[in-house]
TIDREN-433164 format. One record per residue: y, x, z of N, C-alpha, C in turn. Coordinates in pm, whole numbers, plus 32768, in hexadecimal, padded with zeros to 4 digits. Layout:
N
YXZYXZYXZ...
//
This chain:
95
7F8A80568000800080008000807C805A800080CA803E7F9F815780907FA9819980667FE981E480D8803E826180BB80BA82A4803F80B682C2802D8059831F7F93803382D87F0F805782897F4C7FFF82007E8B801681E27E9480E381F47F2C811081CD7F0E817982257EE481EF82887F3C81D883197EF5820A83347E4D821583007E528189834C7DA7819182EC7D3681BB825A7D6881C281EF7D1D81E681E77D12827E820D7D7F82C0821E7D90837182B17D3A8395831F7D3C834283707CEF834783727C808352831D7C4882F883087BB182D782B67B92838D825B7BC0838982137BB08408823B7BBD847C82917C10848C830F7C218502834F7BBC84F2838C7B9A84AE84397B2E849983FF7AB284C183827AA4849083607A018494835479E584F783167A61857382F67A21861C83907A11865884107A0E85F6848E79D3863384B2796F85EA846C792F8584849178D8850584EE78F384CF84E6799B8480852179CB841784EA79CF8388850F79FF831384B779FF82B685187A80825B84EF7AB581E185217B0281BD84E27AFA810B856A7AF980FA85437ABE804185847B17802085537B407FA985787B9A7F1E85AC7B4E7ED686187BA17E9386AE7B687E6986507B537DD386997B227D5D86537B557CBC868F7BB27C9C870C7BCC7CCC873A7C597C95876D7C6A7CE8879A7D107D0787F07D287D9E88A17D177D8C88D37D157DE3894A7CCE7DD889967D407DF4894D7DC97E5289A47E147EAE898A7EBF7E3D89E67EC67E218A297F707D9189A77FC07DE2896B7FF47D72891E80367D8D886C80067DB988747FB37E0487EC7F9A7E1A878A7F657DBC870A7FA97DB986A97F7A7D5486387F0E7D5886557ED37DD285E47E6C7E08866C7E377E9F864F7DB07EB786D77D777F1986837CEE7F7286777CDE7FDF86637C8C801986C37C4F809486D17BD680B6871B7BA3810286C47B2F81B786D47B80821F869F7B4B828C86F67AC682CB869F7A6082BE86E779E882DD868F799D833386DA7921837086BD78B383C0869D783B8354865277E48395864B776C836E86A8770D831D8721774D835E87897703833887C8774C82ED87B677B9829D87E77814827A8838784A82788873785B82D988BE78C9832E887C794D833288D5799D82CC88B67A2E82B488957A91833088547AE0836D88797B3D83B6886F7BF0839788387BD7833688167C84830687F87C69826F88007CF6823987FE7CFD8181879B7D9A819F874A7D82812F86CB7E0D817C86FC7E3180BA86DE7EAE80A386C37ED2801B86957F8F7FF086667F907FA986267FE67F6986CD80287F0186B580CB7F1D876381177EF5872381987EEB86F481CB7E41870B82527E4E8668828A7E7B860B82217E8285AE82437ECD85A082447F5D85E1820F7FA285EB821080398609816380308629817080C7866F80EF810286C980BD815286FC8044814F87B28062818587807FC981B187E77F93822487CB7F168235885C7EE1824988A97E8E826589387E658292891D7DD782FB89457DAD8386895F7D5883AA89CB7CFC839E89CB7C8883DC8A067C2A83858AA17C2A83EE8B097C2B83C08B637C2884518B7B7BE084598B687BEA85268B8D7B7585898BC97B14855C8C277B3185398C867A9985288C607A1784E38BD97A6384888BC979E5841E8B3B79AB843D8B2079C984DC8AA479AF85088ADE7954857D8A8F78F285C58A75789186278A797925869D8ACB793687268AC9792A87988A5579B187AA89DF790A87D1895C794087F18931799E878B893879BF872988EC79F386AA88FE7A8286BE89557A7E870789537B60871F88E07B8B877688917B6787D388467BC8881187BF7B84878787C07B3C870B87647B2B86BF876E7BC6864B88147BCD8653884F7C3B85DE88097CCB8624883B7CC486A1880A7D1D86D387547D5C86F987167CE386EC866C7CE186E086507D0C8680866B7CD685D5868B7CE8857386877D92854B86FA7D8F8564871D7E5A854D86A17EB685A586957E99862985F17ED3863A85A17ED985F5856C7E4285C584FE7E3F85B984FF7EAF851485767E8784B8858A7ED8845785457F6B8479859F7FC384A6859C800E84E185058053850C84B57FEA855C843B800185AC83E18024853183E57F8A84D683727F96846E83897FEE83DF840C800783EA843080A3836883D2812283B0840C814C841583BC81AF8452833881AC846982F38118849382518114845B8226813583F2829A80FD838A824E812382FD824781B18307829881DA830982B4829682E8826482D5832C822C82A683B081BC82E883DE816B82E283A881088299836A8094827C830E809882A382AD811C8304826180FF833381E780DC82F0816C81198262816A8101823980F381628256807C810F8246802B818B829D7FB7820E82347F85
//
């Protein structure tokens, strides 16, 4: 499994035990990126943009202001879990 498929497959599985979901754009929206996905709520309320840049990966959260209150310690779960499951991948050496 390549880094990507695995990234976004641990993602999917993470986000959902908060009822998040994470869809791939059809084309990316953000200069530069070659693959673009967007982490959302039910209601779709954005909280993170994950994407593929250059061969690596970059993510952006969504700012506060245009989120509900409560929704920051979710932004903030969010950027961990990013974070947690990039560095899984990279441990495992997938190409």
């Amino acid at each position: 499994m390549k880094t990507t498929e695995l990234i976004i497959s641990e993602l999917q599985k993470s986000l959902s035990l908060k009822g998040l979901q994470i869809n791939k754009l059809d084309s990316p929206v953000t200069s530069g990126y070659s693959e673009e996905w967007d982490i959302q709520d039910s209601e779709g309320w954005n909280y993170a943009g994950f994407g593929v840049k250059n061969g690596g990966y970059e993510y952006t959260l969504a700012p506060n202001k245009s989120l509900p209150f409560e929704a920051q310690s979710t932004i903030d779960w969010v950027q961990a879990e990013i974070i947690r499951i990039h560095q899984l991948a990279s441990s495992t050496g997938a190409p």
